[in-house]
BAFI-3210 file (N, C-alpha, C; in Angstrom, 3 decimals, decimal comma, padded with zeros to 6 digits):
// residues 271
n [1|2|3|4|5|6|7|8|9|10|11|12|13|14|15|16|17|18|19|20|21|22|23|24|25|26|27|28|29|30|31|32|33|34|35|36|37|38|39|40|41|42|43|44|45|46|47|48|49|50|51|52|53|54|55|56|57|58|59|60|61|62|63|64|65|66|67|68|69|70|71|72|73|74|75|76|77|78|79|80|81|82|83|84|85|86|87|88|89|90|91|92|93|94|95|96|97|98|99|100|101|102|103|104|105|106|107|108|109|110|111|112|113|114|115|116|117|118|119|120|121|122|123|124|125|126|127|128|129|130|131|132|133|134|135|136|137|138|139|140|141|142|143|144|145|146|147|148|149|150|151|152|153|154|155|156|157|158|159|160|161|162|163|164|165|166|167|168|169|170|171|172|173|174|175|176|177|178|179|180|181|182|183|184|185|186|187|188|189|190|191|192|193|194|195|196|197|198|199|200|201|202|203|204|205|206|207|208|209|210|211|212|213|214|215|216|217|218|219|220|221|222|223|224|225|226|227|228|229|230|231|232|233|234|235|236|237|238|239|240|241|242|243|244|245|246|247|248|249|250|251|252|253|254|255|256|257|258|259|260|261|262|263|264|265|266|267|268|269|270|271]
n.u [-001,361|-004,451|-005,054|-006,804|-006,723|-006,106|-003,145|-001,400|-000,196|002,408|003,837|006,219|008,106|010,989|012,886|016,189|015,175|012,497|011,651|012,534|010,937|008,327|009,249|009,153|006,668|003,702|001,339|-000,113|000,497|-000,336|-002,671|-004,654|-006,959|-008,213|-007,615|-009,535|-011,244|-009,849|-009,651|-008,053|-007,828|-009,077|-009,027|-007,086|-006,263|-003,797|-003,393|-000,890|001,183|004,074|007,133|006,136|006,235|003,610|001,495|002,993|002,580|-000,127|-000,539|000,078|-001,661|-004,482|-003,313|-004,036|-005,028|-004,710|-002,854|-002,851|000,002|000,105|001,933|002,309|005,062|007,812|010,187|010,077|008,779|010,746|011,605|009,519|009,147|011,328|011,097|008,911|009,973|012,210|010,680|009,267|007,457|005,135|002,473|002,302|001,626|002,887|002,786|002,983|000,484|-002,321|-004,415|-006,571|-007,401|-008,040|-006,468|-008,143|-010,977|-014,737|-015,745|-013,287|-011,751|-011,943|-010,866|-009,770|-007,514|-005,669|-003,027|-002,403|-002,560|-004,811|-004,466|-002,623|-003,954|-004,969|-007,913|-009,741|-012,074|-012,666|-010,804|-011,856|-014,133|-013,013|-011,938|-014,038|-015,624|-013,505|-013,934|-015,353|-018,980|-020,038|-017,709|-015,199|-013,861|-010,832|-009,617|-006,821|-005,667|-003,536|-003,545|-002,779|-003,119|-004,517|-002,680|-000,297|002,003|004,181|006,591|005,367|006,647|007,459|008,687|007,913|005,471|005,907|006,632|004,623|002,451|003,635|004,203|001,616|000,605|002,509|001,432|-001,123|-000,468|000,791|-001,553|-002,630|-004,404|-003,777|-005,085|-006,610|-007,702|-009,768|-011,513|-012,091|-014,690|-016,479|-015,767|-016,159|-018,835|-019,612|-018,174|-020,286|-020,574|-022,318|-022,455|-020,686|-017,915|-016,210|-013,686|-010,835|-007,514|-003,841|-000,747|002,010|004,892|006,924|009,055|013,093|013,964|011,752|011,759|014,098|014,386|012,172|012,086|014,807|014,135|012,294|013,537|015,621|014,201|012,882|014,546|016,273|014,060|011,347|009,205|010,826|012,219|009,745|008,544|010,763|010,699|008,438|008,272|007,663|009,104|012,450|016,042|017,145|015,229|014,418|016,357|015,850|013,835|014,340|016,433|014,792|013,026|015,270|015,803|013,202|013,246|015,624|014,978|013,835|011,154|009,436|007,027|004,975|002,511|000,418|-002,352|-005,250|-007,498|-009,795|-011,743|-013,658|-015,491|-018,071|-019,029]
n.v [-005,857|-003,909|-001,349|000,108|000,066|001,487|002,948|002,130|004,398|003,976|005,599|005,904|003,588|001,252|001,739|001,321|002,669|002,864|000,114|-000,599|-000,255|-001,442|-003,958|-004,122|-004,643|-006,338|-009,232|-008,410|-005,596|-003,963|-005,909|-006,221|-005,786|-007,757|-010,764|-012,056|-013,077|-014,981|-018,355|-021,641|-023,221|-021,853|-020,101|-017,643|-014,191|-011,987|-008,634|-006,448|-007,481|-006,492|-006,933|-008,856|-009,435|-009,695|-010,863|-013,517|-013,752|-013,852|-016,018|-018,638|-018,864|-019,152|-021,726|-025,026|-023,883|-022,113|-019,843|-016,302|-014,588|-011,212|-008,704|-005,508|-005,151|-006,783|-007,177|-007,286|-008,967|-011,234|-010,971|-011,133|-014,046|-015,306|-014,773|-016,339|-018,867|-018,910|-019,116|-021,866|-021,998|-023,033|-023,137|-020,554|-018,999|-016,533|-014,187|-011,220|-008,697|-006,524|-004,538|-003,293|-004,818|-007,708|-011,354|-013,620|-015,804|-015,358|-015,348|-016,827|-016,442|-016,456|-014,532|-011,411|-009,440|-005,855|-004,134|-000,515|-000,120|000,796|004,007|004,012|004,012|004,430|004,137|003,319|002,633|000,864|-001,126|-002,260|-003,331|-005,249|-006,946|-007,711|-008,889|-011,536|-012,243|-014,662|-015,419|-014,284|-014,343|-012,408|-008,910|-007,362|-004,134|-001,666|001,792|004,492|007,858|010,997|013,262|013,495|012,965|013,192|015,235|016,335|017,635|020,921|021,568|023,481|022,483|020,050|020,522|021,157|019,202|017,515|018,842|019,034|015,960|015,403|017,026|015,750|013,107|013,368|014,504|012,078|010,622|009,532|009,090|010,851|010,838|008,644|006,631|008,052|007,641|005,051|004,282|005,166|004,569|001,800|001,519|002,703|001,322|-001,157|-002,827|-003,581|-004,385|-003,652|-003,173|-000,608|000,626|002,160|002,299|002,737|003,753|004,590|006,515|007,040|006,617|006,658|004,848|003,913|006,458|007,694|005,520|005,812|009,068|008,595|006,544|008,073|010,833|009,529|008,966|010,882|012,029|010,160|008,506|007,058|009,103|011,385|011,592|012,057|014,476|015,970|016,476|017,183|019,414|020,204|020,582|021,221|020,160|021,472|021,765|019,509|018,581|020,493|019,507|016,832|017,515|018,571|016,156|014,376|016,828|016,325|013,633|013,827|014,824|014,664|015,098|013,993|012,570|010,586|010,096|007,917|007,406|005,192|003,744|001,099|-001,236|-004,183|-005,803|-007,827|-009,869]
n.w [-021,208|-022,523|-024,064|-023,394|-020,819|-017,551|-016,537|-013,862|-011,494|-009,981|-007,451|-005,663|-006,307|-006,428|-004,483|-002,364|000,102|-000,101|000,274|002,184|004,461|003,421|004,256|006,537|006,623|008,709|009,048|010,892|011,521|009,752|008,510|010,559|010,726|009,026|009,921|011,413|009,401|008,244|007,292|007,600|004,407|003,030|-000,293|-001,342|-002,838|-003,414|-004,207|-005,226|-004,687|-003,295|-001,765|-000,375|002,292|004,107|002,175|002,680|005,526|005,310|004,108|005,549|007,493|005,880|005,317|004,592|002,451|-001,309|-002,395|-004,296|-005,580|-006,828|-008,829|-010,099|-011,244|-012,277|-011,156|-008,515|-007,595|-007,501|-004,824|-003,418|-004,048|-002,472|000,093|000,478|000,131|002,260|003,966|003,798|002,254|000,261|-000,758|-002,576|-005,539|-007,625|-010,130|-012,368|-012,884|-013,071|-011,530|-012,693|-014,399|-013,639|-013,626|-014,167|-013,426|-012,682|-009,080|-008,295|-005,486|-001,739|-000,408|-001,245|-001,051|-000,751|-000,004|000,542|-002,500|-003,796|-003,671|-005,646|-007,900|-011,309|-011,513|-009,091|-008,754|-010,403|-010,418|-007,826|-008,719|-010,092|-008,195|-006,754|-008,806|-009,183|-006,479|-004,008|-003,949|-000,821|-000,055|001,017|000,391|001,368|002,188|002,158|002,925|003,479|004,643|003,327|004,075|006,468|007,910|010,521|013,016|015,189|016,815|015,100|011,842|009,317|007,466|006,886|006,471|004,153|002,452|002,810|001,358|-001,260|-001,469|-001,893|-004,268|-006,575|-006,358|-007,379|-010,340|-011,070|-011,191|-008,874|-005,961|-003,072|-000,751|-000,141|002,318|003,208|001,339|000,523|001,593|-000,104|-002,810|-002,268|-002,767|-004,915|-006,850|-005,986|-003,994|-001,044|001,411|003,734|005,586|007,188|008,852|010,889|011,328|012,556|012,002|014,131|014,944|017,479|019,435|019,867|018,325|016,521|015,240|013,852|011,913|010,577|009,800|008,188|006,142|005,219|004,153|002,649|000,143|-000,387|-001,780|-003,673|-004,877|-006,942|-006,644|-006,353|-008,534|-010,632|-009,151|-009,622|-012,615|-013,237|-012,662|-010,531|-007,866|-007,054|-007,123|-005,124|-003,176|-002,468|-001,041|001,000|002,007|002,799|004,641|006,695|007,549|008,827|011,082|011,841|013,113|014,649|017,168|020,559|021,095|019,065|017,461|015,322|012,816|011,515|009,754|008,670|006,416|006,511|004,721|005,206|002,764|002,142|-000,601]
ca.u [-002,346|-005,104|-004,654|-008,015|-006,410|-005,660|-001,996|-000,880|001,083|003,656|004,467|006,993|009,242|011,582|013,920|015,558|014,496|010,929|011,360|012,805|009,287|007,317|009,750|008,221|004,629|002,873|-000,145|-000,401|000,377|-001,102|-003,956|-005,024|-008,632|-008,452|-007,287|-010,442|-011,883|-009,015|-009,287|-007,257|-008,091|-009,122|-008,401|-006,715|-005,624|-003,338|-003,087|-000,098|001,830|005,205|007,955|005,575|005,675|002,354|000,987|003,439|001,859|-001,874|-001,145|000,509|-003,294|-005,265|-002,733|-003,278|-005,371|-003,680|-002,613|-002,295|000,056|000,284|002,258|003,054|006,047|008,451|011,456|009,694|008,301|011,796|011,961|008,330|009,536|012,600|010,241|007,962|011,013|012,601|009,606|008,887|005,679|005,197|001,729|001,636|001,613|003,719|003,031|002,159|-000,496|-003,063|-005,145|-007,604|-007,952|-007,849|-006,589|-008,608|-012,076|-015,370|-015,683|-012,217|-011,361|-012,580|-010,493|-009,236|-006,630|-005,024|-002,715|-001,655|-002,592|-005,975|-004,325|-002,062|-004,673|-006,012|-009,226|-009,341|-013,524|-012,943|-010,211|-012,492|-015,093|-012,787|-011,407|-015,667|-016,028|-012,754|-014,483|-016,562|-020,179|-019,950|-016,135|-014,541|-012,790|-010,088|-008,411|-006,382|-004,809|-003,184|-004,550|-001,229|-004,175|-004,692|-001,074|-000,322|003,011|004,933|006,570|005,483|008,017|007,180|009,486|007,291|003,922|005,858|006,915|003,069|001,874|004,584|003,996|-000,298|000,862|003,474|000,125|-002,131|000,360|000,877|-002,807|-002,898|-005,413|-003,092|-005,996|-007,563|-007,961|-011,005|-012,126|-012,431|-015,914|-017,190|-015,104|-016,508|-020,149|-019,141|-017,883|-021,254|-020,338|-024,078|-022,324|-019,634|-017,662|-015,371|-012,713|-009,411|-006,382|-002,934|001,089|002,839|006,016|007,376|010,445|014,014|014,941|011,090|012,078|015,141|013,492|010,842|012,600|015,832|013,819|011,409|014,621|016,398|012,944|012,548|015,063|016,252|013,358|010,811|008,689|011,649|012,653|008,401|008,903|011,831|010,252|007,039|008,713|007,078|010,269|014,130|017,074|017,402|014,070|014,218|017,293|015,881|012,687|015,320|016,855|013,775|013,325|016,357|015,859|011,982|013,618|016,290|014,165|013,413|009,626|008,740|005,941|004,197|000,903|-000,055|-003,822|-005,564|-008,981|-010,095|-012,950|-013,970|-016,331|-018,903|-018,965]
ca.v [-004,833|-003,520|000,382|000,600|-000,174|002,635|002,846|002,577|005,355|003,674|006,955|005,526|002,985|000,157|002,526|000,479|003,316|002,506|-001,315|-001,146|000,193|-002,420|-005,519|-004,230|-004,826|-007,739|-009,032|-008,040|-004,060|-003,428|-006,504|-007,069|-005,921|-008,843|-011,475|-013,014|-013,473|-015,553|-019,918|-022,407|-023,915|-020,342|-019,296|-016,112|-013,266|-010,330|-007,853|-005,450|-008,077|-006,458|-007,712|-010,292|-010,349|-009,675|-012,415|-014,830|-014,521|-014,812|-018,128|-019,028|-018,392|-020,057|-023,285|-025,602|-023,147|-021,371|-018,467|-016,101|-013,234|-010,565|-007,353|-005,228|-004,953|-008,402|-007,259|-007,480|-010,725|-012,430|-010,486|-012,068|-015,188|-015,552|-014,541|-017,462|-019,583|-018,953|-019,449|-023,224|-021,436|-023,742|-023,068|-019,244|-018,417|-015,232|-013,460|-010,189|-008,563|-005,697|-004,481|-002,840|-005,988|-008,962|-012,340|-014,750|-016,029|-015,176|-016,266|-017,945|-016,642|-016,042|-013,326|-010,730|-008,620|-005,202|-003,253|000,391|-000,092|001,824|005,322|004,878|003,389|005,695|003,835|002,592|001,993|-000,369|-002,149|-002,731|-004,053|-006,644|-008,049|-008,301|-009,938|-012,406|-013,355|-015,852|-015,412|-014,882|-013,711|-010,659|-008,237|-006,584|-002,953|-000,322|002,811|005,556|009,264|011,596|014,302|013,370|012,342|014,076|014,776|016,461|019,505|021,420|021,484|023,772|021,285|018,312|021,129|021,448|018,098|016,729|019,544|018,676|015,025|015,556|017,280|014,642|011,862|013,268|014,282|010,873|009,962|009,065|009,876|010,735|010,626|007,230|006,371|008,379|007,733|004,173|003,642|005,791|003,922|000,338|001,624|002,601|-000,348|-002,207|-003,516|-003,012|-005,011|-002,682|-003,166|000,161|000,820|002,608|002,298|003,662|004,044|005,632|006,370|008,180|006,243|006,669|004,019|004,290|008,434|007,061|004,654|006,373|009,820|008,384|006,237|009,535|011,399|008,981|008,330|012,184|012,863|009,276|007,714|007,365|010,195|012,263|011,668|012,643|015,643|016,931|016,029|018,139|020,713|020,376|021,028|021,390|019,559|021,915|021,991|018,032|018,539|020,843|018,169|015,247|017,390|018,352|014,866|014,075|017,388|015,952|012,195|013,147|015,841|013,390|015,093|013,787|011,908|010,847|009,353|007,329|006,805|004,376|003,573|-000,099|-001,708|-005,106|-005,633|-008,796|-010,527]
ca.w [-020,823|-023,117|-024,242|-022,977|-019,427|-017,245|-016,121|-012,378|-011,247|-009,010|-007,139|-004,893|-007,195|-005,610|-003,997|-000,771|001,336|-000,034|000,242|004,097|004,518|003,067|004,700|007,842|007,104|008,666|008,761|012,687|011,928|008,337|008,499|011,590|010,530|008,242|010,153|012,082|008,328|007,452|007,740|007,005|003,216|001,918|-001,397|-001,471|-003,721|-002,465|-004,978|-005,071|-003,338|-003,060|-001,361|-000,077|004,005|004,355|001,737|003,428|006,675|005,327|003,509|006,601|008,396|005,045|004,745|003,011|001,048|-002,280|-002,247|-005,265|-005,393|-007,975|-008,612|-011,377|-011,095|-012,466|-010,245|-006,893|-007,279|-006,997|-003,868|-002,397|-004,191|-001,569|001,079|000,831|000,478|003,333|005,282|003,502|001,975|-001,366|-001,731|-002,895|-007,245|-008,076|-011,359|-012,650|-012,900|-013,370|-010,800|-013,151|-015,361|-013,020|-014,759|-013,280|-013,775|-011,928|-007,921|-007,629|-004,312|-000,997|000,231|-002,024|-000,225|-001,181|000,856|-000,143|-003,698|-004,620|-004,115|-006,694|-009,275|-012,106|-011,269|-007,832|-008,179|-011,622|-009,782|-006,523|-009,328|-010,758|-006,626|-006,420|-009,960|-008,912|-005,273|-004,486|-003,128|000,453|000,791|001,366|-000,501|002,353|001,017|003,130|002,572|004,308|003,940|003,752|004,293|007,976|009,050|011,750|013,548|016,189|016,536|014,543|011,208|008,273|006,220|006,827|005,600|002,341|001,815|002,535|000,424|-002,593|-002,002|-002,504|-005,855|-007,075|-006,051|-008,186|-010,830|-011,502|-011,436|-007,509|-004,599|-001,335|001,169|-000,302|003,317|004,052|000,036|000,160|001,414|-000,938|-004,142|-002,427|-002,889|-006,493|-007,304|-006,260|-002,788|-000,423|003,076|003,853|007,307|007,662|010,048|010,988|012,098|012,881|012,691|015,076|015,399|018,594|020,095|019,446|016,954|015,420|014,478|013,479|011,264|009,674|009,229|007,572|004,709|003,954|003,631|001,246|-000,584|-001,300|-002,877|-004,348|-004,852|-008,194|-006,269|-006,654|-010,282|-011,234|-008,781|-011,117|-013,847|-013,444|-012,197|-008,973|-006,704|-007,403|-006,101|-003,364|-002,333|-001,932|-000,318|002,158|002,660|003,274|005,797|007,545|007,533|009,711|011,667|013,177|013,893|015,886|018,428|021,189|021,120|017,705|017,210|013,751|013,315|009,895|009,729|007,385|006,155|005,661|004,471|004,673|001,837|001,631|-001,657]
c.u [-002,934|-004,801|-005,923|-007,775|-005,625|-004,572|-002,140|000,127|001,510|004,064|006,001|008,309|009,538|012,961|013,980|014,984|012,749|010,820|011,916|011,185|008,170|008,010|009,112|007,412|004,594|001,427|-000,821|-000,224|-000,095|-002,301|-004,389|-006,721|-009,522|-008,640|-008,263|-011,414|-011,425|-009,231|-009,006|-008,506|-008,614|-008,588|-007,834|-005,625|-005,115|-003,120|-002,136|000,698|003,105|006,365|007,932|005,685|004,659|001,703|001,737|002,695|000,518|-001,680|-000,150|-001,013|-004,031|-004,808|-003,734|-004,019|-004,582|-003,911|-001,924|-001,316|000,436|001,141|002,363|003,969|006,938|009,553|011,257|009,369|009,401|012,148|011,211|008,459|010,343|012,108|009,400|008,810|012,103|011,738|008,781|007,685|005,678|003,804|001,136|002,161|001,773|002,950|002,846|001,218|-001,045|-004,270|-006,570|-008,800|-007,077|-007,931|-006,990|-010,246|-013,118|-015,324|-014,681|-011,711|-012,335|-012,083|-009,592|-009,041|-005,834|-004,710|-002,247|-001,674|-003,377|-005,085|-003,378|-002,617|-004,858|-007,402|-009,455|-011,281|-013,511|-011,919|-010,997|-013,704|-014,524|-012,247|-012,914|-015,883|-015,477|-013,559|-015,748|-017,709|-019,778|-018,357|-016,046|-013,612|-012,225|-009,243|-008,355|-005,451|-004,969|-003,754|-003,340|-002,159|-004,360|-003,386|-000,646|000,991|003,291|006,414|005,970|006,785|007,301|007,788|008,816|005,709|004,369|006,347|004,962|002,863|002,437|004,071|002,604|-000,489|001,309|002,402|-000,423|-001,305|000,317|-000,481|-003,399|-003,570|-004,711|-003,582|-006,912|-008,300|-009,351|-012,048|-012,550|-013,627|-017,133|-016,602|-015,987|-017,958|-020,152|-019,025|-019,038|-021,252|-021,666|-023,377|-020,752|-018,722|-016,478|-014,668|-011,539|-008,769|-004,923|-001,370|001,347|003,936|006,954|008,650|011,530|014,114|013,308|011,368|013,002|014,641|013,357|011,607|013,411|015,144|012,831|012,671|014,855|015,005|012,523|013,602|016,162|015,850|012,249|009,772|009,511|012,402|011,070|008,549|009,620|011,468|008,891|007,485|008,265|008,148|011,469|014,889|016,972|016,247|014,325|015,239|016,778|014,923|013,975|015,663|015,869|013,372|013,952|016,050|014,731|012,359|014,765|015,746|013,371|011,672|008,674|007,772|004,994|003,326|000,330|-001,273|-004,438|-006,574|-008,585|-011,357|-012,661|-015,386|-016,923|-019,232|-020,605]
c.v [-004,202|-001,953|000,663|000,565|001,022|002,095|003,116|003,163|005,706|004,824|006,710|004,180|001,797|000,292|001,633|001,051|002,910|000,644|-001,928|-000,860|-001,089|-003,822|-005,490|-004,671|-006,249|-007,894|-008,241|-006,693|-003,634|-004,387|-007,043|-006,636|-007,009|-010,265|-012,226|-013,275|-014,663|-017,643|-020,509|-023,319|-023,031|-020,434|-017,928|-015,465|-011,656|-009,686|-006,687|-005,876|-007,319|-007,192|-009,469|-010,846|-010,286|-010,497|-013,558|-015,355|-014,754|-015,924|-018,603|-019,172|-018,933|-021,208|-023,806|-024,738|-022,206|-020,200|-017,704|-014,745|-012,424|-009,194|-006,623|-005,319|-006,577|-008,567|-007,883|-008,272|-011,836|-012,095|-011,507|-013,280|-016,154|-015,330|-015,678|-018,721|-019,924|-019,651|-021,060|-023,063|-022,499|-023,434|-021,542|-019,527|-017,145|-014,791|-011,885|-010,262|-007,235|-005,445|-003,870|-003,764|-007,403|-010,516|-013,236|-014,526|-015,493|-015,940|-017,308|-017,676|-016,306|-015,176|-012,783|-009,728|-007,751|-004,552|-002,152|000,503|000,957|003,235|005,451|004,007|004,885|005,765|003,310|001,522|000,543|-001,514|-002,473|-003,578|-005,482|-007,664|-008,840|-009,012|-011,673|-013,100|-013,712|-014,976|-015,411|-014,613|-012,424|-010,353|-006,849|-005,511|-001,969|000,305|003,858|006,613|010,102|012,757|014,303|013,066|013,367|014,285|015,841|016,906|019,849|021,645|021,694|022,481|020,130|018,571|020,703|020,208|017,377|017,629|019,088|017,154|014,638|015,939|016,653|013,617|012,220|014,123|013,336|009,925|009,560|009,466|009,514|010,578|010,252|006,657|006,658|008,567|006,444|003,331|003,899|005,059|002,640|000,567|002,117|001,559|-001,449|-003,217|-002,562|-003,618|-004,623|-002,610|-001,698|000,329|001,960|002,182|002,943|003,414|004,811|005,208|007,499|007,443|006,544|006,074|004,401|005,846|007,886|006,514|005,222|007,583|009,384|007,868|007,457|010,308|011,082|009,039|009,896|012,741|011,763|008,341|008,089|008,838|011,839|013,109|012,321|014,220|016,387|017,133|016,754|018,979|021,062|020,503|020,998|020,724|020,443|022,010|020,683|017,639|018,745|019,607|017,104|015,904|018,084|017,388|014,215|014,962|016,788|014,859|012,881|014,394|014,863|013,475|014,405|012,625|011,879|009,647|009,331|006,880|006,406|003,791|002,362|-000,644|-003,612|-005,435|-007,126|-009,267|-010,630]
c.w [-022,072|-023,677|-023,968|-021,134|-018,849|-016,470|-014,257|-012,419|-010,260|-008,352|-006,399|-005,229|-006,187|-004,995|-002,685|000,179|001,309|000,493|001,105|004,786|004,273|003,457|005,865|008,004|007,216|008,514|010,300|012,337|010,596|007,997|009,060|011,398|009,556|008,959|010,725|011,014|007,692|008,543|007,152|005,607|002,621|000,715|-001,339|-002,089|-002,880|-003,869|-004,209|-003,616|-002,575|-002,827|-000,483|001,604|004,254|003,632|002,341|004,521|006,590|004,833|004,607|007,445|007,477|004,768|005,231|001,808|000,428|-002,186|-003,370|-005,302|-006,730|-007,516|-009,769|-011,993|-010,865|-011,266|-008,811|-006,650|-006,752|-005,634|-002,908|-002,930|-002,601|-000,445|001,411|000,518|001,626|004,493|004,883|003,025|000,544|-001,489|-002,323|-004,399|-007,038|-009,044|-011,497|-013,301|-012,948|-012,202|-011,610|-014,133|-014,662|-013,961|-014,615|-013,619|-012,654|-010,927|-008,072|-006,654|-003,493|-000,053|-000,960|-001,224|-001,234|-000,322|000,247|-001,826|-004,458|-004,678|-004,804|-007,987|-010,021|-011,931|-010,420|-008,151|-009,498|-011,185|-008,515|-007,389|-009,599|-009,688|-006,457|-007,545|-009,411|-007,235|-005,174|-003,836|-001,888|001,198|000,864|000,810|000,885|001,611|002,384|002,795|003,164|003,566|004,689|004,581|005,833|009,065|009,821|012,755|014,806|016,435|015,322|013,489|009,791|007,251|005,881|006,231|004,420|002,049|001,417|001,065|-001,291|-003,315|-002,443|-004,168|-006,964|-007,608|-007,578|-009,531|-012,021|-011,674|-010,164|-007,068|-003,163|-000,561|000,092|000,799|003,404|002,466|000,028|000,527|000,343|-002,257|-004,042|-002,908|-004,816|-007,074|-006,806|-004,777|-001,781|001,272|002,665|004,920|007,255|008,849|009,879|011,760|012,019|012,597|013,453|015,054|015,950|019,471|019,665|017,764|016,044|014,836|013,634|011,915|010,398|009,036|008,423|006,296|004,345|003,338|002,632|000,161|-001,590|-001,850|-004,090|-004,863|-006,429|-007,640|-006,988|-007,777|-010,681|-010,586|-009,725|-012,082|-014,392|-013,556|-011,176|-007,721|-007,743|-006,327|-004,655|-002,307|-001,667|-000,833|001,248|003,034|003,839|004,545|006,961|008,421|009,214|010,751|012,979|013,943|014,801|016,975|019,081|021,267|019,873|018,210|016,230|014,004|011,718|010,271|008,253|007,609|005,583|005,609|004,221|003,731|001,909|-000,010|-001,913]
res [x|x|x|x|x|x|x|x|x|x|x|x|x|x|x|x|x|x|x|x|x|x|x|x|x|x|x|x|x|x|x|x|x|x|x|x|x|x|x|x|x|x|x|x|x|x|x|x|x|x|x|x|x|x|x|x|x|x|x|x|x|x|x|x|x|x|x|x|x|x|x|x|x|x|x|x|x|x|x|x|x|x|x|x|x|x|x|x|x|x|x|x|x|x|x|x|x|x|x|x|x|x|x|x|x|x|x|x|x|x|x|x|x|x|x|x|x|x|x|x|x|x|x|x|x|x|x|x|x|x|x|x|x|x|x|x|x|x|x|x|x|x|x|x|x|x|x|x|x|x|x|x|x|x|x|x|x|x|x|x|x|x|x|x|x|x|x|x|x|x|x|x|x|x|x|x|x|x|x|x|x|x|x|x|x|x|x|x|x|x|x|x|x|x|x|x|x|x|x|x|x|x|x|x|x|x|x|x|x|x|x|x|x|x|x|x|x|x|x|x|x|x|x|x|x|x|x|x|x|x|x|x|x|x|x|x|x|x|x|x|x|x|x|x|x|x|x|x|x|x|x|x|x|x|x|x|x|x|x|x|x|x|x|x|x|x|x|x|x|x|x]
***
């Protein structure tokens, strides 16, 4: 990376509470606004692959076309390595990578996919320039991200104001934009993109085991997670505050009324 390259600032680390979170995602509940773009012999680039179920199942939907995946992060790759091994995937490419300085030549794919990435760029609109440099004529550049700003839950639970509020501070902090969601049509038009398709869509989670779920990894996540260590580290909370978060946390999942509601802005972008 260049020293002219602006740093991503990972807010959320490779804590397991964060990375039971991201084994979940498929392409059916985090890119189903993608999916009727996607045909077999595609090229395609996921940026900010992760753990890699969600690039598994698009080059599962573009076979026999290649599939590239990138992350920053060296550790996590052996993770989405073992992921597309299991599943007999041979034609996806691992490496790291740079979302701000893409390593790849002009128009080599025809879908350039990012999930959850832009809001923790320093530059979300110079990384949406270099997915549009990298695709071809005529493809699509797919990006979605949640907006903590609009999440919405059930009871009422001061604990879950001051955690949002803490974690909006932590975001940008570290260089992040927490409510990217309802930023990213305005970044794609920055970045030079004129055929724009916008959308939303949703998490929920209101059943037993989803409260369950969801509360237990925010818990662990706020107060053992890389969020948690920058928190301390600003001086933006104290152990006990994070404490109390975590057990907020626990308090909304197990009240059988709960109900939480993740909303997320995506754009499909024309090449």
């Amino acid at each position: 990376m260049s020293r002219s390259t602006p740093e991503a600032g990972y807010l959320h680390g490779h804590h397991d509470s964060v990375l039971r979170s991201h084994r979940w995602r498929t392409a059916e509940n985090s890119a189903a606004y993608l999916l009727p773009q996607l045909r077999p012999g595609q090229a395609l680039l996921d940026v900010g692959c992760g753990p890699g179920t969600i690039t598994a199942d698009l080059a599962e939907r573009v076979a026999p076309g290649p599939v590239t995946a990138i992350d920053h992060a060296e550790g996590i790759l052996a993770e989405a390595r073992a992921e597309a091994a299991a599943r007999g995937l041979t034609g996806i490419t691992f490496a790291t990578g740079d979302a701000h300085a893409l390593d790849f030549a002009d128009d080599s794919f025809d879908v350039v996919h990012a999930h959850q990435v832009l809001q923790h760029l320093a530059d979300p609109v110079r990384a949406l320039r270099e997915m549009r440099r990298v695709c071809r004529p005529g493809g699509v550049v797919a990006v979605r991200d949640s907006d903590y700003g609009a999440m919405s839950w059930f009871p009422a639970t001061p604990g879950l104001d001051a955690w949002r509020e803490r974690y909006r501070r932590v975001a940008a902090a570290s260089g992040g934009e927490p409510d990217a969601g309802r930023r990213l049509l305005s970044w794609a038009r920055a970045a030079g993109f004129t055929e724009i398709a916008p959308s939303a869509a949703t998490w929920c989670f209101a059943t037993e085991d989803e409260r369950a779920w969801w509360s237990e990894l925010w818990a662990e996540r706020t107060v053992a997670s890389t969020f948690a260590e920058r928190a301390l580290a600003a001086g933006l909370a104290t152990e006990a505050e994070l404490a109390g978060t975590a057990a907020a946390w626990r308090a909304w999942g197990a009240d059988p009324d709960g109900w939480f509601c993740v909303p997320h802005g995506e754009l499909l972008c024309r090449a």
